[in-house]
N, CA, C and O atoms as a GROMACS GRO file, in nm:
protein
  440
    1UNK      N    1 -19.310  10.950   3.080
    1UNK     CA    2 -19.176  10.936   3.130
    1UNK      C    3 -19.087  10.864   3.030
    1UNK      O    4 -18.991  10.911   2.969
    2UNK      N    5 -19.130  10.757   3.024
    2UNK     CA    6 -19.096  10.683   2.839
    2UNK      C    7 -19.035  10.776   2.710
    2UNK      O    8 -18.931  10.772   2.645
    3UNK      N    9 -19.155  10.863   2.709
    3UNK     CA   10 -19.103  10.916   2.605
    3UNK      C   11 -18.994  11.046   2.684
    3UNK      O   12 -18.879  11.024   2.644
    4UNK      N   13 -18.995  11.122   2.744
    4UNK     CA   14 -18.885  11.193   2.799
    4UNK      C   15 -18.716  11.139   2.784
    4UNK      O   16 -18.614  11.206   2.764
    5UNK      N   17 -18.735  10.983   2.803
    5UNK     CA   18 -18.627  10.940   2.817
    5UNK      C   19 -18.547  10.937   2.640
    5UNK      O   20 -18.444  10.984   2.592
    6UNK      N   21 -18.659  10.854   2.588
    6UNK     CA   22 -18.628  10.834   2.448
    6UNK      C   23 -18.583  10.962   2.420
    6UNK      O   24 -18.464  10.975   2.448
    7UNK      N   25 -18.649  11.082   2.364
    7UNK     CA   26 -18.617  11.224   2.336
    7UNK      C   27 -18.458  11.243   2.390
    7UNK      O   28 -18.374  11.273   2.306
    8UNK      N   29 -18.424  11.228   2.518
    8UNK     CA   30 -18.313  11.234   2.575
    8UNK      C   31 -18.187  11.193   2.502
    8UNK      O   32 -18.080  11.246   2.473
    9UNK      N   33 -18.267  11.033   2.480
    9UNK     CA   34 -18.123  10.902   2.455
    9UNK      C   35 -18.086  10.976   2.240
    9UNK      O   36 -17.994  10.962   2.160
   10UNK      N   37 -18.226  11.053   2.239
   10UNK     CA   38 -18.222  11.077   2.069
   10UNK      C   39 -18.149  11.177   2.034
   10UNK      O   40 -18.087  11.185   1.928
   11UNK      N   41 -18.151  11.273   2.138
   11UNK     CA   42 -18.077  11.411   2.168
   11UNK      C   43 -17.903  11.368   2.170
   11UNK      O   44 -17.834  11.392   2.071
   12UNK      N   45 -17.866  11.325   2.250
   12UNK     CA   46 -17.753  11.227   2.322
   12UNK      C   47 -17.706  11.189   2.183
   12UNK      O   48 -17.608  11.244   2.134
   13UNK      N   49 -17.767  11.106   2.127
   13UNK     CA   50 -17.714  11.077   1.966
   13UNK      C   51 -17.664  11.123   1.853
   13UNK      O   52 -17.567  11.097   1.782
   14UNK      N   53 -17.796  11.233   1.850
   14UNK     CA   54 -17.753  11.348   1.717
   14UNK      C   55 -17.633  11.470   1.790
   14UNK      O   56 -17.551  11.514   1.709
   15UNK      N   57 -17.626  11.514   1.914
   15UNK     CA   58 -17.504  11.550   1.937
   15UNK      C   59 -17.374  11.492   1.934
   15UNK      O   60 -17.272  11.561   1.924
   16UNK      N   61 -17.374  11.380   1.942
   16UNK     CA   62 -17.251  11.292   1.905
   16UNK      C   63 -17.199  11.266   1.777
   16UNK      O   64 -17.085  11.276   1.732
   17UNK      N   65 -17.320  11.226   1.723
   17UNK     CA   66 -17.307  11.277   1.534
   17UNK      C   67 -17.258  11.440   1.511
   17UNK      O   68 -17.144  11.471   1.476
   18UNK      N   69 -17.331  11.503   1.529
   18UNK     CA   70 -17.279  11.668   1.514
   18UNK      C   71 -17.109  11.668   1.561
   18UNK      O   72 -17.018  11.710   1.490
   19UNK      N   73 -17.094  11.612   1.691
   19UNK     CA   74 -16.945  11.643   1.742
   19UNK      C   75 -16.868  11.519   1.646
   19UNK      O   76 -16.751  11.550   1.627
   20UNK      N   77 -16.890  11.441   1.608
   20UNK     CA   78 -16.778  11.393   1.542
   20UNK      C   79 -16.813  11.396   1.394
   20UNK      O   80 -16.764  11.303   1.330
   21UNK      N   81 -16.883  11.480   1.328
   21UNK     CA   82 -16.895  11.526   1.231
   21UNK      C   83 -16.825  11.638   1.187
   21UNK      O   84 -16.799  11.680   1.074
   22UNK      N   85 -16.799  11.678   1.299
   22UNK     CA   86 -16.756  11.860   1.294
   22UNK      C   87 -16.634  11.833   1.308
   22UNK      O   88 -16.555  11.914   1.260
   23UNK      N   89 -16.568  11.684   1.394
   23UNK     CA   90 -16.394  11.707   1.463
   23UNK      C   91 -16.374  11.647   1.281
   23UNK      O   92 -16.264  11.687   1.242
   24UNK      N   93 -16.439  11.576   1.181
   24UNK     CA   94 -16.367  11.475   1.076
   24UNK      C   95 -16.317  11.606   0.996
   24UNK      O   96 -16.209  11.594   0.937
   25UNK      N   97 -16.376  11.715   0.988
   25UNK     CA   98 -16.375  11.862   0.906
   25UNK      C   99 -16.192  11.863   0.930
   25UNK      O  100 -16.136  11.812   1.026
   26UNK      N  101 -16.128  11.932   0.822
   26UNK     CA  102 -15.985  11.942   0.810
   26UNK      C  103 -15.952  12.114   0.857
   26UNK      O  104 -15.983  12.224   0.811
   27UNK      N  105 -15.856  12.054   0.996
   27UNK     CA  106 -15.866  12.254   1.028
   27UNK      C  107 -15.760  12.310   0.976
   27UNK      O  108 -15.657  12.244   0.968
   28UNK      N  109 -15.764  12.408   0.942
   28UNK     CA  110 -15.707  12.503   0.890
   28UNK      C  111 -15.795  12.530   0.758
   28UNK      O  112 -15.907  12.488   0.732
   29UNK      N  113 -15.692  12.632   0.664
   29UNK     CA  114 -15.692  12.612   0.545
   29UNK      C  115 -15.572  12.521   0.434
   29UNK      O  116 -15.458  12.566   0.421
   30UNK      N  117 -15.608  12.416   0.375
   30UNK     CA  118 -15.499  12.364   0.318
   30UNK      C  119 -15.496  12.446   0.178
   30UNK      O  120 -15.586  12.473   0.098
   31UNK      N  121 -15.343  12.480   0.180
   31UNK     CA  122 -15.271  12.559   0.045
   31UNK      C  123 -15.302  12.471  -0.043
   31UNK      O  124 -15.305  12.348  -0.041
   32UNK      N  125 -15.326  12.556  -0.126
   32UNK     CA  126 -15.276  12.531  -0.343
   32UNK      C  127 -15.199  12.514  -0.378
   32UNK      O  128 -15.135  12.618  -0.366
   33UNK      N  129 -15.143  12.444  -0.423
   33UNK     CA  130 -15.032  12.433  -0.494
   33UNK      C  131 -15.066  12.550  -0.606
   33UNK      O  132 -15.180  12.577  -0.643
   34UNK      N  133 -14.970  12.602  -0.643
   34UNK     CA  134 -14.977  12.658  -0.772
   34UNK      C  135 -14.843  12.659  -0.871
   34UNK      O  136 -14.728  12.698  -0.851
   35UNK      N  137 -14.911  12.598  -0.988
   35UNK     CA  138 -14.894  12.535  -1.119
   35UNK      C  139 -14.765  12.643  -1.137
   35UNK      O  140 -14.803  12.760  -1.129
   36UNK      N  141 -14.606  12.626  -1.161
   36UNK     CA  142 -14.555  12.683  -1.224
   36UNK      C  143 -14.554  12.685  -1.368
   36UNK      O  144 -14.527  12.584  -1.433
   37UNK      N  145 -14.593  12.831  -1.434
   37UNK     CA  146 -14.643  12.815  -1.558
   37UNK      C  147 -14.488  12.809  -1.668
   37UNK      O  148 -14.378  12.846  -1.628
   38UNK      N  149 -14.509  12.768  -1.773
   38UNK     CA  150 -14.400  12.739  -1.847
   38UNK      C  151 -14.378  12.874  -1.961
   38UNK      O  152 -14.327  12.859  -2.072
   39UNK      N  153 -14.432  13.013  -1.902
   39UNK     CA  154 -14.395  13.121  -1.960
   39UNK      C  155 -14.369  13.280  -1.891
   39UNK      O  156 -14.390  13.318  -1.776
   40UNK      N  157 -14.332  13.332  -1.973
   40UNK     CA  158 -14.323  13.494  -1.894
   40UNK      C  159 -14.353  13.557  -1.971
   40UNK      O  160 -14.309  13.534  -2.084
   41UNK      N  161 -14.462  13.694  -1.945
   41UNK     CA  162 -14.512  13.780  -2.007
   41UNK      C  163 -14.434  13.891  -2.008
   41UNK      O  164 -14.370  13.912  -1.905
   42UNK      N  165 -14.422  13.973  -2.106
   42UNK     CA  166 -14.316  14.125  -2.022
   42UNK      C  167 -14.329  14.197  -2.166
   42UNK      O  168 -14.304  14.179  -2.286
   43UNK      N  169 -14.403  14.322  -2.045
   43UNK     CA  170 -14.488  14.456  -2.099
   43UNK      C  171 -14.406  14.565  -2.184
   43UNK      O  172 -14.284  14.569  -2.172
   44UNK      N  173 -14.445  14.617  -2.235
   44UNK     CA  174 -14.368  14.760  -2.223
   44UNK      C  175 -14.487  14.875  -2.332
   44UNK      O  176 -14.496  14.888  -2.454
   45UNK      N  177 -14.541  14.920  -2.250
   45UNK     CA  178 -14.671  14.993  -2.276
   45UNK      C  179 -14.745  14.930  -2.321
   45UNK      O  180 -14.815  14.876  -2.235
   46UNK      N  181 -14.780  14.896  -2.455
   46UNK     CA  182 -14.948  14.857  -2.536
   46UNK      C  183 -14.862  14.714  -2.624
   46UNK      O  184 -14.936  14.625  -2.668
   47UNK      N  185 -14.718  14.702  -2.643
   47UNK     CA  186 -14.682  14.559  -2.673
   47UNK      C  187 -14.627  14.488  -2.548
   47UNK      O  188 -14.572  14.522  -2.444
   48UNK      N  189 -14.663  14.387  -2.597
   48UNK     CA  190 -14.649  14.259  -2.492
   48UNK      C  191 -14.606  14.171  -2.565
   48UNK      O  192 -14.660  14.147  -2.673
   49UNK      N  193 -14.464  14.082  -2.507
   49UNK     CA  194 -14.456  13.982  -2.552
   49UNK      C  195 -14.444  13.845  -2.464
   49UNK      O  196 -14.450  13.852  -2.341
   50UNK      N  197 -14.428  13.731  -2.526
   50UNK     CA  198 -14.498  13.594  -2.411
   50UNK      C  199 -14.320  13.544  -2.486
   50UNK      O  200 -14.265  13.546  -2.596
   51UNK      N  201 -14.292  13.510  -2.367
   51UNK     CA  202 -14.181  13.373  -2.420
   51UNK      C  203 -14.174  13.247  -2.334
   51UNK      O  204 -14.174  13.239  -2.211
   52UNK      N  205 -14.167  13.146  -2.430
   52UNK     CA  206 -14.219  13.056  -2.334
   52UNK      C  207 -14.138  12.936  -2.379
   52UNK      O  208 -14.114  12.930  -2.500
   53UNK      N  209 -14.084  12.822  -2.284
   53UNK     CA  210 -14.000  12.718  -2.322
   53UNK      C  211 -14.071  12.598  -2.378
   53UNK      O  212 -14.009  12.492  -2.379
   54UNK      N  213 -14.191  12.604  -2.424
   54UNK     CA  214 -14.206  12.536  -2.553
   54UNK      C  215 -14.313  12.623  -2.613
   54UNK      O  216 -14.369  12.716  -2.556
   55UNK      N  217 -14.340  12.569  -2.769
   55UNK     CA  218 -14.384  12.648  -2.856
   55UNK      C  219 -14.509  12.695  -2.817
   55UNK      O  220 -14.588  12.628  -2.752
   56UNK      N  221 -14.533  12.841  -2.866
   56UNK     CA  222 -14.675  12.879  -2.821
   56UNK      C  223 -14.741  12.850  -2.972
   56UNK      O  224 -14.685  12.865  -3.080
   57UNK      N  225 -14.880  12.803  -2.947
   57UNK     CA  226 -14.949  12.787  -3.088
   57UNK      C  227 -15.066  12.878  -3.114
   57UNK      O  228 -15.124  12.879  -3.223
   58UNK      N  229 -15.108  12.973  -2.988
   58UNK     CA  230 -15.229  13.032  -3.029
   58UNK      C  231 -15.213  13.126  -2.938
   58UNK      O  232 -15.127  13.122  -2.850
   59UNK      N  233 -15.340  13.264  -2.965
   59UNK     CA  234 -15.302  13.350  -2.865
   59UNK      C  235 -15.449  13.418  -2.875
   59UNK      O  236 -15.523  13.440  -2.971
   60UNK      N  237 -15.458  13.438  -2.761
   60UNK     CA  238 -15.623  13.518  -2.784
   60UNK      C  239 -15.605  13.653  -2.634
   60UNK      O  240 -15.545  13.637  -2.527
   61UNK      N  241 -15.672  13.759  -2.678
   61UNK     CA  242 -15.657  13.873  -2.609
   61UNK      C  243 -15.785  13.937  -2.598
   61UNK      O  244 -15.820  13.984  -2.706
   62UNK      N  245 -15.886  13.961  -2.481
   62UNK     CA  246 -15.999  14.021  -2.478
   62UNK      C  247 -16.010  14.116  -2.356
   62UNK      O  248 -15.940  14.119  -2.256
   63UNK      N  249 -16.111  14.189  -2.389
   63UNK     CA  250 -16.116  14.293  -2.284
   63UNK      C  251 -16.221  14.250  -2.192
   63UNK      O  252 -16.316  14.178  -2.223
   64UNK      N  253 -16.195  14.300  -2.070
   64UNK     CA  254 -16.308  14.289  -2.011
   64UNK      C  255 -16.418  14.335  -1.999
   64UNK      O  256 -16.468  14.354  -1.888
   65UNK      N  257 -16.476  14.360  -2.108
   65UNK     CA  258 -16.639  14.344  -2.167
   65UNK      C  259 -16.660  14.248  -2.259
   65UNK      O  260 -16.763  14.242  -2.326
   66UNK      N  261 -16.542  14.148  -2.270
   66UNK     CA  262 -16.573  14.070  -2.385
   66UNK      C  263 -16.528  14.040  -2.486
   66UNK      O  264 -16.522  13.926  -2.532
   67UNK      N  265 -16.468  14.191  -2.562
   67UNK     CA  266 -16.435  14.212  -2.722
   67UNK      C  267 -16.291  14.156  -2.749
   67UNK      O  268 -16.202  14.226  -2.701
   68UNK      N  269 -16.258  14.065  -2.805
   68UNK     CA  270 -16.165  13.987  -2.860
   68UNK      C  271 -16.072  14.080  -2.926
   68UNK      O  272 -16.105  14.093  -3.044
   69UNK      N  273 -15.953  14.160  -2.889
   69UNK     CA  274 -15.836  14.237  -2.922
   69UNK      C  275 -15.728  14.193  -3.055
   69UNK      O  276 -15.697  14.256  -3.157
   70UNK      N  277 -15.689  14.060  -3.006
   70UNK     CA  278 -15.621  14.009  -3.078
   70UNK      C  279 -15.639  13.841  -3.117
   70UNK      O  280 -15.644  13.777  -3.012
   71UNK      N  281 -15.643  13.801  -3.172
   71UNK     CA  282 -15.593  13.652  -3.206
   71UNK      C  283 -15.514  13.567  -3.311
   71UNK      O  284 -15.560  13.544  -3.423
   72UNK      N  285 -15.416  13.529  -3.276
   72UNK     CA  286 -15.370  13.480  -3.343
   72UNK      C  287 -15.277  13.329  -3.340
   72UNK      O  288 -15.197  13.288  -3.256
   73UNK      N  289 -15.328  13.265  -3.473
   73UNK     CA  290 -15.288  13.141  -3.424
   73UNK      C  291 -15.194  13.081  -3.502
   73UNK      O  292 -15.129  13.168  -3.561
   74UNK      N  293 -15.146  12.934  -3.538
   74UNK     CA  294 -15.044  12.920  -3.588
   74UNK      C  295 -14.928  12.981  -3.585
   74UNK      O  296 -14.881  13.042  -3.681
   75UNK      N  297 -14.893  12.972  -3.512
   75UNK     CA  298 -14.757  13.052  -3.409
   75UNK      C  299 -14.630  12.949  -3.435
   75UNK      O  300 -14.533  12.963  -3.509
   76UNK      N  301 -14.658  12.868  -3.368
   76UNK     CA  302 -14.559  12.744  -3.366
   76UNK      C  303 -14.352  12.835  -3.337
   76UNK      O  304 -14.253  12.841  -3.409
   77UNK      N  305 -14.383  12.881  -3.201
   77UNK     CA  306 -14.257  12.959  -3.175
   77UNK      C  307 -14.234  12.981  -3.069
   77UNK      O  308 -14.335  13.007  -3.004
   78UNK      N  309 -14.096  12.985  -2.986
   78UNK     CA  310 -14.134  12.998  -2.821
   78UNK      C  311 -14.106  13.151  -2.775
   78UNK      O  312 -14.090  13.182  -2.657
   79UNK      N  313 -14.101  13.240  -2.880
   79UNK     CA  314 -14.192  13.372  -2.837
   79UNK      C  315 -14.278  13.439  -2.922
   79UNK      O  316 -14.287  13.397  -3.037
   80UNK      N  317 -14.343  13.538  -2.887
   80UNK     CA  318 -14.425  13.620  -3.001
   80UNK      C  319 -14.454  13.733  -2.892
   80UNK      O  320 -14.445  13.736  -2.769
   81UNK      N  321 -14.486  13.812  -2.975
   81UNK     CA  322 -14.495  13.979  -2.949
   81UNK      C  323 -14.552  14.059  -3.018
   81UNK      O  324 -14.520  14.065  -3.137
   82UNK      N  325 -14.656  14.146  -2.963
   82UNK     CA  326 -14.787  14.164  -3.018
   82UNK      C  327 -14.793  14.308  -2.966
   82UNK      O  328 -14.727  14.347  -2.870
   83UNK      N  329 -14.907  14.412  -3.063
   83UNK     CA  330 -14.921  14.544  -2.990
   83UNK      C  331 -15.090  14.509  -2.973
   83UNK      O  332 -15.174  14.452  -3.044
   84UNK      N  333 -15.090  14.586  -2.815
   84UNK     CA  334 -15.257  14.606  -2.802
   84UNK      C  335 -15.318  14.722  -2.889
   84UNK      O  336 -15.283  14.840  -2.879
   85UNK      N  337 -15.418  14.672  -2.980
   85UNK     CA  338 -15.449  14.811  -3.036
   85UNK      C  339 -15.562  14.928  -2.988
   85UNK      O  340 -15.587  15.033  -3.046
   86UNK      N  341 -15.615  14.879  -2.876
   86UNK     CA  342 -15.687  14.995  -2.777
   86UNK      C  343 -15.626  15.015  -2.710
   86UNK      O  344 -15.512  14.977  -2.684
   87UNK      N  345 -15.743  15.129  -2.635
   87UNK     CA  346 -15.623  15.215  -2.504
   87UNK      C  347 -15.749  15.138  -2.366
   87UNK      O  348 -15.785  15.218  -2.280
   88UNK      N  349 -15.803  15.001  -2.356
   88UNK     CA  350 -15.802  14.962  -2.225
   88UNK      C  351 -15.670  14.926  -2.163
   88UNK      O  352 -15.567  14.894  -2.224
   89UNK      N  353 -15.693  14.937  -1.987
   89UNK     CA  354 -15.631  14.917  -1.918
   89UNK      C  355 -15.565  14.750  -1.852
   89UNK      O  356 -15.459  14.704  -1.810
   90UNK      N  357 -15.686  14.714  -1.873
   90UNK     CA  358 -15.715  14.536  -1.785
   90UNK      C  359 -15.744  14.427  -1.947
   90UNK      O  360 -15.808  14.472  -2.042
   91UNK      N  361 -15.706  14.338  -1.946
   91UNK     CA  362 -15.716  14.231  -2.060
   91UNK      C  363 -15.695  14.076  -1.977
   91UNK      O  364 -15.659  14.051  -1.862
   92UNK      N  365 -15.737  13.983  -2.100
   92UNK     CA  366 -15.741  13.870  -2.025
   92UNK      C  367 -15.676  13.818  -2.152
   92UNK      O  368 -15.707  13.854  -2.266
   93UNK      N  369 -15.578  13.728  -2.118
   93UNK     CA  370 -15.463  13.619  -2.210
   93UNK      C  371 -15.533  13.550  -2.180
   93UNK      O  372 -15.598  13.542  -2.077
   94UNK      N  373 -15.528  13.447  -2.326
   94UNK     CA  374 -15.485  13.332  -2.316
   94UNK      C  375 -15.388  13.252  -2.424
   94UNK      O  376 -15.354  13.316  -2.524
   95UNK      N  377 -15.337  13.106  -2.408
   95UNK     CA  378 -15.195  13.111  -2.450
   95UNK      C  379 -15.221  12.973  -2.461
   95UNK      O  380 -15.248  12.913  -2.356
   96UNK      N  381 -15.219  12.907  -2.572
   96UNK     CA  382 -15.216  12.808  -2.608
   96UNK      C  383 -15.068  12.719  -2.646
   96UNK      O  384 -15.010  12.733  -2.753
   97UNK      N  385 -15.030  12.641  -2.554
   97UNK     CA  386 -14.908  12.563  -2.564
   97UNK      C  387 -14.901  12.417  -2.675
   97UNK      O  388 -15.006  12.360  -2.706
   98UNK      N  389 -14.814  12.386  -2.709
   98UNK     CA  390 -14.836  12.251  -2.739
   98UNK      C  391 -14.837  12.129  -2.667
   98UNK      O  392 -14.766  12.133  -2.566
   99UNK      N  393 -14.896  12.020  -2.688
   99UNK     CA  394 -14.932  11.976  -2.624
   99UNK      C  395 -15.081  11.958  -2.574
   99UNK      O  396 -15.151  11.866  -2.531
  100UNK      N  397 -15.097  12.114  -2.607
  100UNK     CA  398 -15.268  12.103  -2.568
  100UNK      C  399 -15.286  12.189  -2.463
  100UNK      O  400 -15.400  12.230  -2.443
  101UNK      N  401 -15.201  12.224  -2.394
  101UNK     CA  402 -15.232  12.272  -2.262
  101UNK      C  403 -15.224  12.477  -2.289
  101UNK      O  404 -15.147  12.551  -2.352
  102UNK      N  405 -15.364  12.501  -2.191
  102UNK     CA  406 -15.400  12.580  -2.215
  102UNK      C  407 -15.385  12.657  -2.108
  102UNK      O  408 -15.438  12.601  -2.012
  103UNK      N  409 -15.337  12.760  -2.079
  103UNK     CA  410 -15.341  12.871  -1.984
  103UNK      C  411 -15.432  13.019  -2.000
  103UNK      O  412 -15.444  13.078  -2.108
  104UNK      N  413 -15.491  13.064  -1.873
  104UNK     CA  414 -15.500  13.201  -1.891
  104UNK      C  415 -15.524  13.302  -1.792
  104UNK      O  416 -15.560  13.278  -1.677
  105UNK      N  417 -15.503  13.424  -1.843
  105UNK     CA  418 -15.471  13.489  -1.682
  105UNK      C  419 -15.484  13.619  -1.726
  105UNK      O  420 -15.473  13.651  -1.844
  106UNK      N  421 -15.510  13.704  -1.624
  106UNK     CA  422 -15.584  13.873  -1.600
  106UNK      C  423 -15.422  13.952  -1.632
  106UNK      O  424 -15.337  13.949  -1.543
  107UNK      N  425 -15.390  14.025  -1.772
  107UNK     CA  426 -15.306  14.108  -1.744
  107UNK      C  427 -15.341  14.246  -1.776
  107UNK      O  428 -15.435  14.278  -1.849
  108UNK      N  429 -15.247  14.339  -1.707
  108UNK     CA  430 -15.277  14.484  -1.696
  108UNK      C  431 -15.177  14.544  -1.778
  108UNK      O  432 -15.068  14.486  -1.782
  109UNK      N  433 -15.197  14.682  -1.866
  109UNK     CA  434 -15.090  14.768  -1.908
  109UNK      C  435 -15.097  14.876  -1.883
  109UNK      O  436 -15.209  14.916  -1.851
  110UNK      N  437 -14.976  14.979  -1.884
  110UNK     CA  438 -14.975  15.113  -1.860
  110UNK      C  439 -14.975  15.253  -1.980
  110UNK      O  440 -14.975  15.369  -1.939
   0.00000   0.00000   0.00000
């Protein structure tokens, strides 16, 4: 009978833990902020150019298998404009600012 009770009072416990374990959880989903970036990309078939309000210093362009398209560095300019020289569709930027700060992001051409 002893032990019935104990089991009980132990039960009683770890559900109370569980329920106020579960209410501390944050409901919803809380948003992202997302980073306004300090450039604009803009296409026009296989060249692309980046302009951006402070200097870009580097630029790297790969496909998605990997293969490195373009790079180029020592830029030191707040635009540049570049032709893709394959015919993929999907590429991945990246864009080296001064300062240090580094961006990069999935772009597509037509």
């Amino acid at each position: 009978m002893m032990a019935s009770s104990v089991r009980r009072l132990l039960a009683a416990a770890i559900l109370s833990v569980v329920i106020f374990v579960a209410r501390a959880q944050p409901s919803g989903i809380q948003s992202v902020k997302k980073e306004t970036r300090p450039y604009k990309i803009l296409t026009s078939g296989k060249e692309i150019t980046i302009k951006s309000s402070r200097n870009i210093l580097h630029v790297m362009v790969w496909t998605t298998d990997g293969h490195r398209v373009v790079e180029q560095r020592e830029i030191n300019a707040v635009s540049f404009t570049f032709t893709i020289p394959i015919n993929d569709k999907i590429f991945f930027l990246m864009i080296g600012l001064e300062k240090g700060k580094i961006y990069t992001e999935k772009i597509g051409i037509q």
